[in-house]
Every structure is written in structure tokens, then in C-alpha cells.
N, C-alpha and C positions, 0 to 999 in steps of 0.2 A: 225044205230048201233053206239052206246057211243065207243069214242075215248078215252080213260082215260090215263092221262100225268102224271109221277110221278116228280116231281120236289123239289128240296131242292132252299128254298130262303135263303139269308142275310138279317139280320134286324141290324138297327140300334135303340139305345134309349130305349130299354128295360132294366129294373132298377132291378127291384124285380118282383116276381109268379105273381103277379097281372097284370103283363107287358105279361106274358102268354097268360092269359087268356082271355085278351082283344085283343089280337092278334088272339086267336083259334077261340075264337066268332068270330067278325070281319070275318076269313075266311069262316066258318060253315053257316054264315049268307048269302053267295053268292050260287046263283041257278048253280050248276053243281058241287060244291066244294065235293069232297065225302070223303074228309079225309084230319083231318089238326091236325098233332103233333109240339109242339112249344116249342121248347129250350134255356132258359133262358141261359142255363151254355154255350151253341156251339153260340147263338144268330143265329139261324134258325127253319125256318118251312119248315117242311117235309110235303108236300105236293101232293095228288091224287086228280084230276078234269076232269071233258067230258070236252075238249077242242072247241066239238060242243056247249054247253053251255055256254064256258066260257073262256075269255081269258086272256093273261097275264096283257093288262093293266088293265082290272079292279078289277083282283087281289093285282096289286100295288094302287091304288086307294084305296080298299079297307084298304090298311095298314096305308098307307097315313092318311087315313080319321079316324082310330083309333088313330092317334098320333104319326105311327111309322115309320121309313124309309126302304126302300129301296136299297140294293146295288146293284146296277147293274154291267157289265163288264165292261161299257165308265165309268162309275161315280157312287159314292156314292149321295144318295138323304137324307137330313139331314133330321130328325124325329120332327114335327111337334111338341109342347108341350106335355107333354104324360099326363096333366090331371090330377097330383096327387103332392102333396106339397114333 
């Protein structure tokens, strides 16, 4: 039986809507991800995933590897170039 996590992350490095949508995708793109809203104005994704599918780091991973960071509780993780002039 799916274990579904609602979670709110912190990003960093998101610029403009297209900082969105590369974030949504990004998330959308992971196997167990079942819902991913991304806000530019709060700099968060509100986040549903099966936690049996799916975990937290390669959900960060996943941001990471889109160009974008991570805050976590110990540390902020700075955002990788985001890609776009």
C-alpha cells in the first residue's frame, strides 16, 4: 500500500516562471512523485509522493540536477547555474 508524503520544500535560484516549470518537470519526472506545485513568489514546491517509491534525496537530486537548490534545516545548498542568460 502507497505511503503518500505531503511535503513543502525550499528552493533556491529560481528567477522567473520558467524557474517553475523546470522545477515541476524535474519533479513530475521522478517515479512515485504524484504531485508537484512550484512557487516562484513563496520559492517553494508543495509536494505529494509514495515515499515507498521515493525518497527525499533524490528528490533533492532531482532539483539539484535541474539547476536549483535546496534548503534544507542544517544548510542551505546553493543552486547550480539555472540555464538561462
Amino acid at each position: 500500500m502507497p505511503l503518500h508524503i505531503r511535503k513543502t520544500i525550499h528552493l533556491t535560484g529560481m528567477t522567473c516562471s520558467q524557474c517553475e516549470v523546470a522545477v515541476r518537470r524535474a519533479l513530475l519526472s521522478l517515479d512515485g512523485m504524484k504531485e508537484a506545485q512550484v512557487s516562484l513568489r513563496t520559492g517553494t514546491a508543495d509536494i505529494v509522493y509514495d515515499s515507498l517509491q521515493l525518497g527525499e534525496q533524490s528528490i533533492q537530486t532531482a532539483i539539484e540536477a535541474a539547476g536549483y537548490g535546496v534548503v534544507t534545516p542544517k544548510n542551505t545548498i546553493p543552486p547550480a547555474q539555472a540555464g538561462h542568460s
